[in-house]
Biopython code that builds the backbone (N, CA, C, O; Angstrom):
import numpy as np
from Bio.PDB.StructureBuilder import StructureBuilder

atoms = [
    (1, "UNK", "N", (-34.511, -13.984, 57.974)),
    (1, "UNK", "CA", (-34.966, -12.912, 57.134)),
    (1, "UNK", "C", (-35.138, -13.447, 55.711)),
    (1, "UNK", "O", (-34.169, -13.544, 54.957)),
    (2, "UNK", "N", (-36.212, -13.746, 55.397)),
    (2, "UNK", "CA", (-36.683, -14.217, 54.002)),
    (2, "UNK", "C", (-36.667, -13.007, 52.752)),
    (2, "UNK", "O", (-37.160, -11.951, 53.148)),
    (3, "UNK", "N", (-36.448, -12.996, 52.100)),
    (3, "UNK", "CA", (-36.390, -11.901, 51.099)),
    (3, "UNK", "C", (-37.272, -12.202, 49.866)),
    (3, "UNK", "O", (-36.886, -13.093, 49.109)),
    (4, "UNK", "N", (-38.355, -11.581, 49.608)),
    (4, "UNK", "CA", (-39.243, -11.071, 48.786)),
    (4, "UNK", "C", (-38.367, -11.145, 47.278)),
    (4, "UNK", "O", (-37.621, -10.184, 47.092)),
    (5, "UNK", "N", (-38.390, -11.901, 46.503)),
    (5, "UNK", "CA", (-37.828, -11.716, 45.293)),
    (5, "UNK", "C", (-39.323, -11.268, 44.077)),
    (5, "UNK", "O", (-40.405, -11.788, 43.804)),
    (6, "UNK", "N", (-38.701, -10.257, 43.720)),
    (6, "UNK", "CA", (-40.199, -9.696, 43.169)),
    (6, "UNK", "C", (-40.015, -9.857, 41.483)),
    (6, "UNK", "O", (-38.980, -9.655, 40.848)),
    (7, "UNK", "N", (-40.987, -10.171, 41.096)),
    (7, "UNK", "CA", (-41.004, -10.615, 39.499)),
    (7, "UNK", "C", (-40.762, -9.749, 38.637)),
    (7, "UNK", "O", (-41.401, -8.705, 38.765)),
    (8, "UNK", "N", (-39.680, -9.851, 37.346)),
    (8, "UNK", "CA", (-39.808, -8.536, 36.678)),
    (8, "UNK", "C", (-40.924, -8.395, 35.919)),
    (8, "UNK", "O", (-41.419, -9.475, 35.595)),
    (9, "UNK", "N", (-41.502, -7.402, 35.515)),
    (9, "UNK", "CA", (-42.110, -7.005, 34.363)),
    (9, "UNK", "C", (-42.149, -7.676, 33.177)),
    (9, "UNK", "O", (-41.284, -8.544, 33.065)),
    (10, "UNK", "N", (-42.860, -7.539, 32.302)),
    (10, "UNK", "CA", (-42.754, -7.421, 31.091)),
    (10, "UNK", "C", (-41.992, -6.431, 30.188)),
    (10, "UNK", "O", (-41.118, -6.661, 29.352)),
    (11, "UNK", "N", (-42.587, -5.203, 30.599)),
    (11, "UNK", "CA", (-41.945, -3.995, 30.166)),
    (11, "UNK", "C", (-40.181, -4.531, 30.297)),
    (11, "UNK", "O", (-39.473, -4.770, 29.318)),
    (12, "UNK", "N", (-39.723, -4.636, 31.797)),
    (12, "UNK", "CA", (-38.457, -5.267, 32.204)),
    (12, "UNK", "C", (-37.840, -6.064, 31.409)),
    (12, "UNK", "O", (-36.704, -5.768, 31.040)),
    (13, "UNK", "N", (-38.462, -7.248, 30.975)),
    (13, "UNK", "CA", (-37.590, -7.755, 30.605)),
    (13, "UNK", "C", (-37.437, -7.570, 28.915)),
    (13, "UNK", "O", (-36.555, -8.286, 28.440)),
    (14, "UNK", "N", (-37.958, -6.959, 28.221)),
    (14, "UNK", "CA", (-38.280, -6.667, 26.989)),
    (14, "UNK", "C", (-37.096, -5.692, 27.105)),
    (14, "UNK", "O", (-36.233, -5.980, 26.275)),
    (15, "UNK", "N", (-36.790, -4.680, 27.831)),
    (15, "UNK", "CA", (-35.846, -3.684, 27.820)),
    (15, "UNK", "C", (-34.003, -4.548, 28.271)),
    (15, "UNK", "O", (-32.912, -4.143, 27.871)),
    (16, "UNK", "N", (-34.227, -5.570, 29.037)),
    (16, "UNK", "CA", (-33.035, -5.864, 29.181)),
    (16, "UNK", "C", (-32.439, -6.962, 28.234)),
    (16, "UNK", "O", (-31.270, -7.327, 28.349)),
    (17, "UNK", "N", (-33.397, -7.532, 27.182)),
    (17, "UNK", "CA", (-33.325, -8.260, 25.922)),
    (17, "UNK", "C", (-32.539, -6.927, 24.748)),
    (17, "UNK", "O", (-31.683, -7.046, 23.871)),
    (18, "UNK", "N", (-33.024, -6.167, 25.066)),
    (18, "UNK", "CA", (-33.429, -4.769, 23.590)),
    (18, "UNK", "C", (-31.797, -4.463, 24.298)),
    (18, "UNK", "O", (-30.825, -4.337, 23.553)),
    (19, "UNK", "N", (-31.668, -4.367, 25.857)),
    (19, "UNK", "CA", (-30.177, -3.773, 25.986)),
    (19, "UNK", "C", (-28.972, -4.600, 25.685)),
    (19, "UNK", "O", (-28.069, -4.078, 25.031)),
    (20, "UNK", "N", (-28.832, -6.160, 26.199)),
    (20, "UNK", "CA", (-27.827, -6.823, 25.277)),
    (20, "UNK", "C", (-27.949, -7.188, 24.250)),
    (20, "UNK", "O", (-27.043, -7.901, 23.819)),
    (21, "UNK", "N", (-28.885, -6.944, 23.535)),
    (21, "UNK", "CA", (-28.894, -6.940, 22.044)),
    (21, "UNK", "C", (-28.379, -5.890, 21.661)),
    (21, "UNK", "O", (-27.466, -6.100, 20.862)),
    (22, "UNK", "N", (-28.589, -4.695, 21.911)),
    (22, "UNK", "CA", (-27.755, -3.631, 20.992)),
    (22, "UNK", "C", (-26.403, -3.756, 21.539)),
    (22, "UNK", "O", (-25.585, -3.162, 20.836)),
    (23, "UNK", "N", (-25.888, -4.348, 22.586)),
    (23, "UNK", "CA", (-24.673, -4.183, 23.351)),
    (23, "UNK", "C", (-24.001, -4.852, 22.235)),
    (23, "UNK", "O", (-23.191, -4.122, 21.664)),
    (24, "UNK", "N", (-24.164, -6.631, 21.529)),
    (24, "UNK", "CA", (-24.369, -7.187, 20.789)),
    (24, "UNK", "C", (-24.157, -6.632, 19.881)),
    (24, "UNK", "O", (-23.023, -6.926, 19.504)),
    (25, "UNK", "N", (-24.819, -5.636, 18.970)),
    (25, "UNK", "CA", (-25.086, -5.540, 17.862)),
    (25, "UNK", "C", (-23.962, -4.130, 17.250)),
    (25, "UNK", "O", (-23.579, -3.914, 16.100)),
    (26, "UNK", "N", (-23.607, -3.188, 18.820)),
    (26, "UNK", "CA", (-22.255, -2.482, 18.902)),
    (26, "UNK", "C", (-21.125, -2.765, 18.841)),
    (26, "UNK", "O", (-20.199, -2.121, 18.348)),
    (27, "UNK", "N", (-21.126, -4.201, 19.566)),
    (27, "UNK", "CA", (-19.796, -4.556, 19.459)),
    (27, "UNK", "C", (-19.833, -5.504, 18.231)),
    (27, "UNK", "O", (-18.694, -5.498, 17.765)),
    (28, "UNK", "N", (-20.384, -6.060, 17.730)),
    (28, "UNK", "CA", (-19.921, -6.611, 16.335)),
    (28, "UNK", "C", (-20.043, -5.827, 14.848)),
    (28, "UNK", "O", (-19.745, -6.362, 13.781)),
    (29, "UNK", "N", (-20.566, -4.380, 15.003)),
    (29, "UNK", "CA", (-20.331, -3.075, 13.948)),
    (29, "UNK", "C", (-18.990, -2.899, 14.289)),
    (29, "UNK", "O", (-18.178, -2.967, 13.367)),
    (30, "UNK", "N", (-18.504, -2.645, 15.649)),
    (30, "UNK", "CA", (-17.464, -2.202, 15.806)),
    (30, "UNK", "C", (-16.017, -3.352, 15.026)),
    (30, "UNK", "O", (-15.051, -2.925, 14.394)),
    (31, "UNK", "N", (-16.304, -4.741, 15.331)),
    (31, "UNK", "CA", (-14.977, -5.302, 14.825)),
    (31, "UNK", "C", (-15.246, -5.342, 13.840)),
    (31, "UNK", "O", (-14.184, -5.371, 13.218)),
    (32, "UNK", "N", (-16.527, -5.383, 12.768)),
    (32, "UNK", "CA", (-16.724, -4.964, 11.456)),
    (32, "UNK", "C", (-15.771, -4.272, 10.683)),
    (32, "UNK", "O", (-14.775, -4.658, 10.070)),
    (33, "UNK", "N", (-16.543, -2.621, 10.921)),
    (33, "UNK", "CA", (-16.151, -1.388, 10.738)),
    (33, "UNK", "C", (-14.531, -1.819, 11.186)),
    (33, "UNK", "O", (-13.937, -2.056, 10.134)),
    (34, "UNK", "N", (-14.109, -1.904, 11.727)),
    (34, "UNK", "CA", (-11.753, -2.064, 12.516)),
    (34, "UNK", "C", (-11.776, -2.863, 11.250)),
    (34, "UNK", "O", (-11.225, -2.251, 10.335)),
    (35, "UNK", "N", (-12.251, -4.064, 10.902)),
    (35, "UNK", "CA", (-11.578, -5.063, 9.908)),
    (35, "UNK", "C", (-11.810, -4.373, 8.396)),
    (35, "UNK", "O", (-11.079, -4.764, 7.487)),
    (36, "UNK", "N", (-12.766, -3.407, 8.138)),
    (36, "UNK", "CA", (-12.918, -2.741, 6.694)),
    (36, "UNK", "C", (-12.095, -1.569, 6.915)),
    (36, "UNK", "O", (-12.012, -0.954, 5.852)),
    (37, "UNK", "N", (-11.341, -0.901, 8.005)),
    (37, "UNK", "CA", (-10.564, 0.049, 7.442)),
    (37, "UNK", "C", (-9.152, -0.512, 7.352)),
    (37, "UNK", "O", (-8.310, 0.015, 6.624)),
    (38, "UNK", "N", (-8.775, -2.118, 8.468)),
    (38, "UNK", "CA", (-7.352, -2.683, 8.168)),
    (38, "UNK", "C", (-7.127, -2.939, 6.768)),
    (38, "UNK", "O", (-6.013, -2.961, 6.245)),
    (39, "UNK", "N", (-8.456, -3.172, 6.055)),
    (39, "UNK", "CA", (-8.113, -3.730, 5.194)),
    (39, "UNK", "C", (-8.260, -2.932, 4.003)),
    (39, "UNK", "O", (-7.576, -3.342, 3.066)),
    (40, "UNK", "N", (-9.182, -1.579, 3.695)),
    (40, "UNK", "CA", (-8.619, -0.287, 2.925)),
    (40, "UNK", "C", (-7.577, 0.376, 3.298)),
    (40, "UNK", "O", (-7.191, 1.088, 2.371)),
    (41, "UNK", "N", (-6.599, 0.524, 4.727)),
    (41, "UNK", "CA", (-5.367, 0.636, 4.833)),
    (41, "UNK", "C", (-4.703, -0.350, 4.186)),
    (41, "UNK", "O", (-3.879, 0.233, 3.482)),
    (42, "UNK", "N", (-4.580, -1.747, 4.002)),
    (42, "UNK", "CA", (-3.851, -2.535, 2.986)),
    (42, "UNK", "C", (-4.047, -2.131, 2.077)),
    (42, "UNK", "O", (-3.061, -1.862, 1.392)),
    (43, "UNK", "N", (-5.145, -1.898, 1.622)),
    (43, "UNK", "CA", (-5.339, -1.142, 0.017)),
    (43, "UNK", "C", (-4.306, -0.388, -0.809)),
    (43, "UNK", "O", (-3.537, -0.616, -1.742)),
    (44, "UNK", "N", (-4.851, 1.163, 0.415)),
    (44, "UNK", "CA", (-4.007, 1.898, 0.513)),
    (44, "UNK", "C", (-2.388, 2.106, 0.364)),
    (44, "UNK", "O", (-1.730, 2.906, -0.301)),
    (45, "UNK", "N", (-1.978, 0.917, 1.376)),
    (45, "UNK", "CA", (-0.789, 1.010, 1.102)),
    (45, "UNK", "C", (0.094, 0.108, -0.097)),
    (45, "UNK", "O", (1.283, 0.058, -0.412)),
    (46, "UNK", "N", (-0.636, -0.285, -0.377)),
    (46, "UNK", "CA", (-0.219, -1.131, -2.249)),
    (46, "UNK", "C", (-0.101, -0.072, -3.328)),
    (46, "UNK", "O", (0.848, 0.089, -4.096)),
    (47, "UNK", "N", (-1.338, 0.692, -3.248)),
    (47, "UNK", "CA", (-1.542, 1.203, -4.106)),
    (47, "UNK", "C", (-0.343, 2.426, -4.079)),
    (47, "UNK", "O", (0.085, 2.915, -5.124)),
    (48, "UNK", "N", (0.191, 2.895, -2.558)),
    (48, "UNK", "CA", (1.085, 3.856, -2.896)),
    (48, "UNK", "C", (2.742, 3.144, -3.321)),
    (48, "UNK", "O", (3.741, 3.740, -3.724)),
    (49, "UNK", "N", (2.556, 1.775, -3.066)),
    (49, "UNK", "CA", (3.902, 1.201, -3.578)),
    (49, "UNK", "C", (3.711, 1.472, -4.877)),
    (49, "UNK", "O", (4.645, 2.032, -5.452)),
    (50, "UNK", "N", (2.628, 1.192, -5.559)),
    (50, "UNK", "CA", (2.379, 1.361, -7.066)),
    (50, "UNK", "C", (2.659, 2.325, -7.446)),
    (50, "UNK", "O", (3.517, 2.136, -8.308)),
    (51, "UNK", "N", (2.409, 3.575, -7.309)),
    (51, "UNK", "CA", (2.559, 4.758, -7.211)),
    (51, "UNK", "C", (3.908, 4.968, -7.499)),
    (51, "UNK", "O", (4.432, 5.426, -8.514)),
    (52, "UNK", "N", (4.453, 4.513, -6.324)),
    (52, "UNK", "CA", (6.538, 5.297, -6.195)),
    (52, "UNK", "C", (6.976, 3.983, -6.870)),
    (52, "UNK", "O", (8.110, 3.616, -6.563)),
    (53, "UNK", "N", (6.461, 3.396, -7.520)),
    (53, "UNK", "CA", (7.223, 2.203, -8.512)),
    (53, "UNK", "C", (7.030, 2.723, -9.910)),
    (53, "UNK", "O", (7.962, 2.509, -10.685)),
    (54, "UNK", "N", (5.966, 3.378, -10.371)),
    (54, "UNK", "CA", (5.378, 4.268, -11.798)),
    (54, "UNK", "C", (6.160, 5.893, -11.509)),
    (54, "UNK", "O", (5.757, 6.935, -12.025)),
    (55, "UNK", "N", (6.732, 5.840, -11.056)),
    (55, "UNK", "CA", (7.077, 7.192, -10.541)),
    (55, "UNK", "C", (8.467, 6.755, -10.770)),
    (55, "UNK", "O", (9.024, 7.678, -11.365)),
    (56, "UNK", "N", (9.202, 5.884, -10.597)),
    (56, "UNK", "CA", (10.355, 5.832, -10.526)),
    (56, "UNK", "C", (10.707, 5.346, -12.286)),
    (56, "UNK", "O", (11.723, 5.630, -12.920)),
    (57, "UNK", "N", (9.621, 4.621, -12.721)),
    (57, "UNK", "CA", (9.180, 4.423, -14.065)),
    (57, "UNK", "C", (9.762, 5.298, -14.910)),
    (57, "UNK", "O", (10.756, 5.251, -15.634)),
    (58, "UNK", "N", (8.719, 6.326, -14.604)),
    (58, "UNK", "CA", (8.352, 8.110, -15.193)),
    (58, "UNK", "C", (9.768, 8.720, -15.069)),
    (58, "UNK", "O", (10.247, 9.440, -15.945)),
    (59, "UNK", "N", (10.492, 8.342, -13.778)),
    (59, "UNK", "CA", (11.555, 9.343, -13.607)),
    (59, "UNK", "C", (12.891, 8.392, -15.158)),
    (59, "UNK", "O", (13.596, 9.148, -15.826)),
    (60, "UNK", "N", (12.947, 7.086, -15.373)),
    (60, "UNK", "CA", (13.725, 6.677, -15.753)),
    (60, "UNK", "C", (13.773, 6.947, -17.455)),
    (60, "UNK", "O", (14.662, 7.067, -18.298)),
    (61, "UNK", "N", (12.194, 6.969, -17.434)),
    (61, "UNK", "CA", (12.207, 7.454, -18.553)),
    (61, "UNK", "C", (12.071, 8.132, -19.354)),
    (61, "UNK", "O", (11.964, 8.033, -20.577)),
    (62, "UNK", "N", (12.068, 9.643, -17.980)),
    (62, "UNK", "CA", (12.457, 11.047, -18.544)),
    (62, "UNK", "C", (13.920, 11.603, -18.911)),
    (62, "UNK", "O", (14.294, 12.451, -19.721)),
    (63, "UNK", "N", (14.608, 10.769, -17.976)),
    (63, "UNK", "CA", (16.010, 10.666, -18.354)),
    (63, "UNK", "C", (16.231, 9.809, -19.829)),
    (63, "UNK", "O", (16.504, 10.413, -20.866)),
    (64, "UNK", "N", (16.124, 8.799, -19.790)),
    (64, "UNK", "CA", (16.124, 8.254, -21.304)),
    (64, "UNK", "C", (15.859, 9.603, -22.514)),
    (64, "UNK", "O", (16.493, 9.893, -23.529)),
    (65, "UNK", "N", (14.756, 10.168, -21.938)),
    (65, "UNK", "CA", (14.421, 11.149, -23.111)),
    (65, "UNK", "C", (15.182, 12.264, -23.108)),
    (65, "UNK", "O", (15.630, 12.797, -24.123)),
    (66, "UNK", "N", (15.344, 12.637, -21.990)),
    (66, "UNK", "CA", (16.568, 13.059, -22.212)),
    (66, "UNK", "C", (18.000, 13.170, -22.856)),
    (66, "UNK", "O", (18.617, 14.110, -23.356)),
    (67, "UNK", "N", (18.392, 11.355, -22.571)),
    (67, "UNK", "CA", (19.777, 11.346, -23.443)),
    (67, "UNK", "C", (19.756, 11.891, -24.537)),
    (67, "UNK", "O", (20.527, 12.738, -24.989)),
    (68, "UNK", "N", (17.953, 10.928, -25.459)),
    (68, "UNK", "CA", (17.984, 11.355, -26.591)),
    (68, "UNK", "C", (17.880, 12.114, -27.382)),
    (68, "UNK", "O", (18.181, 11.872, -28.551)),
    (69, "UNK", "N", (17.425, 13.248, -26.980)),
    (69, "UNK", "CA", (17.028, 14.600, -27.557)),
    (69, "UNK", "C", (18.395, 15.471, -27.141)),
    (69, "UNK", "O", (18.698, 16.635, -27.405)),
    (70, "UNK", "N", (18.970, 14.622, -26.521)),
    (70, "UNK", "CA", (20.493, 15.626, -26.457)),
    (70, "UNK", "C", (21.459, 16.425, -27.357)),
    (70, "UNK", "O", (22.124, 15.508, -27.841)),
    (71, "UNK", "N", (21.871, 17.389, -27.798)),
    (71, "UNK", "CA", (22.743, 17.981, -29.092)),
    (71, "UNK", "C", (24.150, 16.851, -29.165)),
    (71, "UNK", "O", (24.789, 16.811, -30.217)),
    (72, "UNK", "N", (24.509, 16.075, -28.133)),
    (72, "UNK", "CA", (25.584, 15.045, -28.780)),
    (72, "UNK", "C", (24.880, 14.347, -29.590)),
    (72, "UNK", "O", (25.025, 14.475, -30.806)),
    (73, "UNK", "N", (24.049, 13.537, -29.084)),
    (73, "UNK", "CA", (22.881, 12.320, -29.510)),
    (73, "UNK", "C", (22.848, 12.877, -31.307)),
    (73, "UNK", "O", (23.391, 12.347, -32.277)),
    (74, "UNK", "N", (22.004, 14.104, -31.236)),
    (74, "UNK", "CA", (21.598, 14.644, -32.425)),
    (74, "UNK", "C", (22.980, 14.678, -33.635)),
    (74, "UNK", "O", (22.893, 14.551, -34.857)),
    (75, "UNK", "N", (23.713, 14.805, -33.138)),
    (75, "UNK", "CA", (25.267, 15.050, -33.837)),
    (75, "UNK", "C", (25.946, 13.592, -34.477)),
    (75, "UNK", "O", (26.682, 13.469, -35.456)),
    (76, "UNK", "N", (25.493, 12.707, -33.688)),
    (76, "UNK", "CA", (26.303, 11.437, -33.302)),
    (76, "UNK", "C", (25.105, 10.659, -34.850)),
    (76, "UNK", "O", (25.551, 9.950, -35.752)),
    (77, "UNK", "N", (23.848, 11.024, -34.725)),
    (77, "UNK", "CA", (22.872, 10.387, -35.384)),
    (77, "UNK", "C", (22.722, 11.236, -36.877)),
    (77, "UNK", "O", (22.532, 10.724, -37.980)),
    (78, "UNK", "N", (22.828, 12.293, -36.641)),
    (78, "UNK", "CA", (23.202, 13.308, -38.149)),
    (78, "UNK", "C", (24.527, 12.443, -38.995)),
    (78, "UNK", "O", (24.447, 11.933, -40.113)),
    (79, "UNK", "N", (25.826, 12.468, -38.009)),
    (79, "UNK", "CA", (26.883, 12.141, -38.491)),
    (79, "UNK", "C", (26.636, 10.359, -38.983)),
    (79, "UNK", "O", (27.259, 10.089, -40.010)),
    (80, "UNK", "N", (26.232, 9.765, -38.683)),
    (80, "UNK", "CA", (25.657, 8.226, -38.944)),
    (80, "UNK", "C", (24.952, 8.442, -40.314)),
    (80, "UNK", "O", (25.159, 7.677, -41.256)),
    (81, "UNK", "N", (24.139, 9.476, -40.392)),
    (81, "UNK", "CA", (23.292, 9.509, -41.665)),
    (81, "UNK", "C", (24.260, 10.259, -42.938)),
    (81, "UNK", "O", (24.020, 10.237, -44.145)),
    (82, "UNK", "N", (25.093, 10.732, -42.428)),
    (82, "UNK", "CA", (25.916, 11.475, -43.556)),
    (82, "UNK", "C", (25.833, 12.843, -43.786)),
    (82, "UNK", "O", (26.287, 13.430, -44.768)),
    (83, "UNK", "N", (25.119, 13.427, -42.659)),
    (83, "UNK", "CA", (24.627, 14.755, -42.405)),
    (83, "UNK", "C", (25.595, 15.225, -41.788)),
    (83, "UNK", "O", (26.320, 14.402, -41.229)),
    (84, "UNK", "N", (25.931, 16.632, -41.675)),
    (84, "UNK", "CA", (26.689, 17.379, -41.021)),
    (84, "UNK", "C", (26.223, 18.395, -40.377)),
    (84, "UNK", "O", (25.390, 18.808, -41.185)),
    (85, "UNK", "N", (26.174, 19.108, -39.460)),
    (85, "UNK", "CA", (25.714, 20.537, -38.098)),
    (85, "UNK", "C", (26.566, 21.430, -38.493)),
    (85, "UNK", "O", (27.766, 21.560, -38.254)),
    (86, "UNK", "N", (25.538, 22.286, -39.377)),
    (86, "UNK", "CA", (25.983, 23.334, -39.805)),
    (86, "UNK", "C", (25.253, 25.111, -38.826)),
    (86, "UNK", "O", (24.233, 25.758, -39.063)),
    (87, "UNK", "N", (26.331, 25.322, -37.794)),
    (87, "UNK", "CA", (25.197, 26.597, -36.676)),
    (87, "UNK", "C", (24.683, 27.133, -37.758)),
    (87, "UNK", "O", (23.510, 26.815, -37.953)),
    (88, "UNK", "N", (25.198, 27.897, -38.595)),
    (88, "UNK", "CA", (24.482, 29.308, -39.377)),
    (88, "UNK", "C", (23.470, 28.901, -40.101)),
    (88, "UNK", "O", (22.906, 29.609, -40.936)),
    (89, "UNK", "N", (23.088, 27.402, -39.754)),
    (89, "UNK", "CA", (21.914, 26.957, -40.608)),
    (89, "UNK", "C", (20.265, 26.939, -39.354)),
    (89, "UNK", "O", (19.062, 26.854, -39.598)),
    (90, "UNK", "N", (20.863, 27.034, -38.370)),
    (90, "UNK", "CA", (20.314, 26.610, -37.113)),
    (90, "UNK", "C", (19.002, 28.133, -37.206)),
    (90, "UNK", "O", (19.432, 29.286, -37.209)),
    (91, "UNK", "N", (17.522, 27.850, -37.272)),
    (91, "UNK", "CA", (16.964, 28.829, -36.530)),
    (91, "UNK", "C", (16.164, 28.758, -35.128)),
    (91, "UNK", "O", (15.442, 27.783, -34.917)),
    (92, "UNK", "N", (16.285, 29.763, -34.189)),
    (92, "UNK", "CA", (15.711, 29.872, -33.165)),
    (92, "UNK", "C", (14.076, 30.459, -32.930)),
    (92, "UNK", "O", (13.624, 31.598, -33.050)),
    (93, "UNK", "N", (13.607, 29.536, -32.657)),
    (93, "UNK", "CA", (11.904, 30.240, -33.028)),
    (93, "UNK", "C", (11.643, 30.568, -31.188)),
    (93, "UNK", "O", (12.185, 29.915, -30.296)),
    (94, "UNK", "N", (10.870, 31.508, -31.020)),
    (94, "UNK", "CA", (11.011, 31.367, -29.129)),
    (94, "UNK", "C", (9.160, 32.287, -29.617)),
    (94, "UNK", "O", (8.883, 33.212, -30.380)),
    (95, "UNK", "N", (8.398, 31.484, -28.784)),
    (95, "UNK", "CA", (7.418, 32.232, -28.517)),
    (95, "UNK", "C", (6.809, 33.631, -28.162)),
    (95, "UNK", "O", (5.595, 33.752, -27.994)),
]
sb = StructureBuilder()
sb.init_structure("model")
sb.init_model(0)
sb.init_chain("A")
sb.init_seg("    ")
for serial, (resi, resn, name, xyz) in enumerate(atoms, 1):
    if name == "N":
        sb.init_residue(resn, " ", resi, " ")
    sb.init_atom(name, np.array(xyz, "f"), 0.0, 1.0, " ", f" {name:<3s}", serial, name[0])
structure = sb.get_structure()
């Protein structure tokens, strides 16, 4: 039994060029596209270390401002200058 092997097309083979080429051209968008979001997830995650490192910044040196604006602080730095805290001198302004 001899078997007839029949020639493809033109049309044929133009379409099965055009199909592993885009097969081709899918799968290398695809490891593309995976390697540009691993690597805006690295981004990403720097930038939020940065973040809770300026944050911890912010927190240290709201406390600092704190100490200093404190009524001991103020007392301690009056009394250094030769000043004295006198209440009945004290006014309260409130919006």
């Amino acid at each position: 039994m001899a078997r007839n092997k029949r020639k493809k097309t033109k049309f044929e083979k133009i379409m099965s060029i055009l199909t592993v080429f885009t097969v081709a051209i899918v799968f290398v968008s695809f490891l593309f596209f995976k390697a540009q979001l691993a690597s805006v997830n690295i981004e990403v995650e720097k930038l939020k270390k940065d973040v809770a490192k300026q944050e911890k910044v912010n927190e240290s040196l709201t406390m600092k401002q704190n100490e200093l604006i404190s009524l001991e602080n103020m007392q301690l730095v009056a009394a250094e200058e030769g000043l004295e805290y006198n209440n009945s001198n004290v006014i309260v302004i409130q919006k």
